[in-house]
N, C-alpha and C positions, 0 to 999 in steps of 0.2 A: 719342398723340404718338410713343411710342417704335415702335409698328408700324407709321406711315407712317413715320417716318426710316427705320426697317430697310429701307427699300426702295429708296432711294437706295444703299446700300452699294456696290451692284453696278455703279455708271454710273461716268462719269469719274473722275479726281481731284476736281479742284477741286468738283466736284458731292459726292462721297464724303466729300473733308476736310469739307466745311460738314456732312452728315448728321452726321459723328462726333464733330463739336464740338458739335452741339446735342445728341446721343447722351450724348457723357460730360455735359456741365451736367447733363442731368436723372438721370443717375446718381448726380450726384455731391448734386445738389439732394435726391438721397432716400439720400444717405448710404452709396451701397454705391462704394465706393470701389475695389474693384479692379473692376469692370465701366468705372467712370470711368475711372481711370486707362488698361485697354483700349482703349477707342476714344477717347481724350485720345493715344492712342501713335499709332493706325490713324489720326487725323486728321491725326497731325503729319507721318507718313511720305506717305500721298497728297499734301500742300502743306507744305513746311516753311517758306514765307514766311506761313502765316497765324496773323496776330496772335492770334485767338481760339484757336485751337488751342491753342498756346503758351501764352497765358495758361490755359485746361485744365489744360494739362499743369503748370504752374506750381500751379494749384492743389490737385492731387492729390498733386505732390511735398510742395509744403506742409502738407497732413493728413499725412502722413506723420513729419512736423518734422525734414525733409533744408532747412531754411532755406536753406543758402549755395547748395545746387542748385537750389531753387527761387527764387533772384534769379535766377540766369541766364538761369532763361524767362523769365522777365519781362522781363530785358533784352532778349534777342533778339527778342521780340514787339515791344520798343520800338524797336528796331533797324529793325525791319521795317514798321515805324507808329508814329511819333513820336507821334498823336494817340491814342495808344490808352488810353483813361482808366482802364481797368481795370485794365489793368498797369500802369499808373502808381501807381493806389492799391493796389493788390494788392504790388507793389516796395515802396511805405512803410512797409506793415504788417509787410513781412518785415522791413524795415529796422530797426522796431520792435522786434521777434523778436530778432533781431542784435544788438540794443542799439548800433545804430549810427546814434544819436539826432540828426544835424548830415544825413546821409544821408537819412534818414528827414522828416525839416523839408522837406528840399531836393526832394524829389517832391512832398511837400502844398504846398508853394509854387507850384511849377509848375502841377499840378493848381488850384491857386484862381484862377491867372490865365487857365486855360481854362474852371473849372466857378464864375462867382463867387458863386453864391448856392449850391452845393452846401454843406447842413448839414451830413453825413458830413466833408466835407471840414474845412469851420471847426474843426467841433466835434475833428478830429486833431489838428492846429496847436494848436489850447489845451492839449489833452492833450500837446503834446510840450514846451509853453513850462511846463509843471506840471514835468513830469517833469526838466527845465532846471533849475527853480529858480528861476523869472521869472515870478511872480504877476502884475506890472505887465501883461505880454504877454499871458496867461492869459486874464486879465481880457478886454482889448483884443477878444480874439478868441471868448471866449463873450458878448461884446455884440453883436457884430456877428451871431452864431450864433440870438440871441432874437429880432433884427430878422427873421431868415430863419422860423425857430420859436418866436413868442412865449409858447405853452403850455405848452413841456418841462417839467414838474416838476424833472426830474433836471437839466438844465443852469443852470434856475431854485437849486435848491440849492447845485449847485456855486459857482454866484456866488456865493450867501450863505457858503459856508465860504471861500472865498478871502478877501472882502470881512473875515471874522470874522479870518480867520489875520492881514491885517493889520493887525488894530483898530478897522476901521470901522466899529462897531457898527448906527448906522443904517442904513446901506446893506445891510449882512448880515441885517437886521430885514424891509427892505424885500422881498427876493430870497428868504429862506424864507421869509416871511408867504406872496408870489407862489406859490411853492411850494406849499405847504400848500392854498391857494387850490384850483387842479389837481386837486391829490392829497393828500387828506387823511389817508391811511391810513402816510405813511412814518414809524415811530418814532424816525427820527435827529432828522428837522425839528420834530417834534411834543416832545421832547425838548430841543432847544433853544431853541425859542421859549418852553418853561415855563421855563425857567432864565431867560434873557431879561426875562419879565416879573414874575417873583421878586428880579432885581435893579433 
């Protein structure tokens, strides 16, 4: 893959930005991160209106943990294509990063009402209504998450520790038993379920 893109380098822009965005991903996809970043740079400079580029480039600044400059690509890509879902969640996650948790909501919101069965996405949203201090919400949104994945072990537990944080023993029974079901081998679940049935 990377030596038929090498071969594009040489043609137009618009033809070259796309080689170097699909050049940096797979750079960045096997971790060598200044080669990514390189042609994350060569792609942005042949087209600076292309969304994936930018988002590239966003992503290499972000391995790096330059956060606040890697919102900007993201913005800009968004700028430049409002539909761009990856920069959209990719925007969250830095948001995240940022600890600028109301910011961070406010893209996975957007993002659900484009992707609504996206499980990445639900399963954000819960995580950010945790991280709030809104189990009610929490909840809400890793149900809707099981309808989308109803195997998860890990989402499966989660329910049951939220369910448990609030008191509701049965349903926290119900949601790690489900768990354990799955995935037998996780000692938090297997753990609580003997305490459980010791009281």
């Amino acid at each position: 893959a990377l030596e038929t893109l090498k071969m594009f380098e040489k043609k137009d822009s618009r033809v070259k930005s796309a080689a170097a965005t699909n050049l940096s991903f797979l750079y960045y996809l096997e971790n060598e991160l200044v080669q990514a970043a390189n042609y994350a740079d060569l792609a942005v400079n042949s087209d600076r209106y292309n969304p994936a580029a930018l988002t590239n480039k966003g992503n290499t600044v972000f391995a790096s943990g330059d956060y606040e400059k890697t919102a900007e690509f993201y913005k800009e890509a968004l700028r430049n294509d409002s539909s761009c879902t990856e920069a959209l969640y990719n925007l969250g996650l830095t948001y995240k990063k940022l600890n600028r948790i109301d910011e961070a909501l406010d893209c996975f919101l957007k993002l659900h009402a484009i992707l609504r069965n996206s499980a990445q996405v639900l399963y954000q949203i819960a995580n950010i209504y945790e991280i709030m201090e809104d189990p009610n919400q929490a909840i809400e949104w890793l149900l809707q998450l099981i309808s989308v994945v109803p195997t998860d072990p890990h989402v499966l537990s989660k329910l049951g520790k939220l369910y448990d944080n609030e008191g509701d023993k049965s349903q926290a029974f119900h949601y790690y038993y489900e768990s354990y079901r799955y995935f037998p081998s996780n000692i938090e679940v297997i753990e609580w379920l003997g305490a459980y049935y010791i009281d």
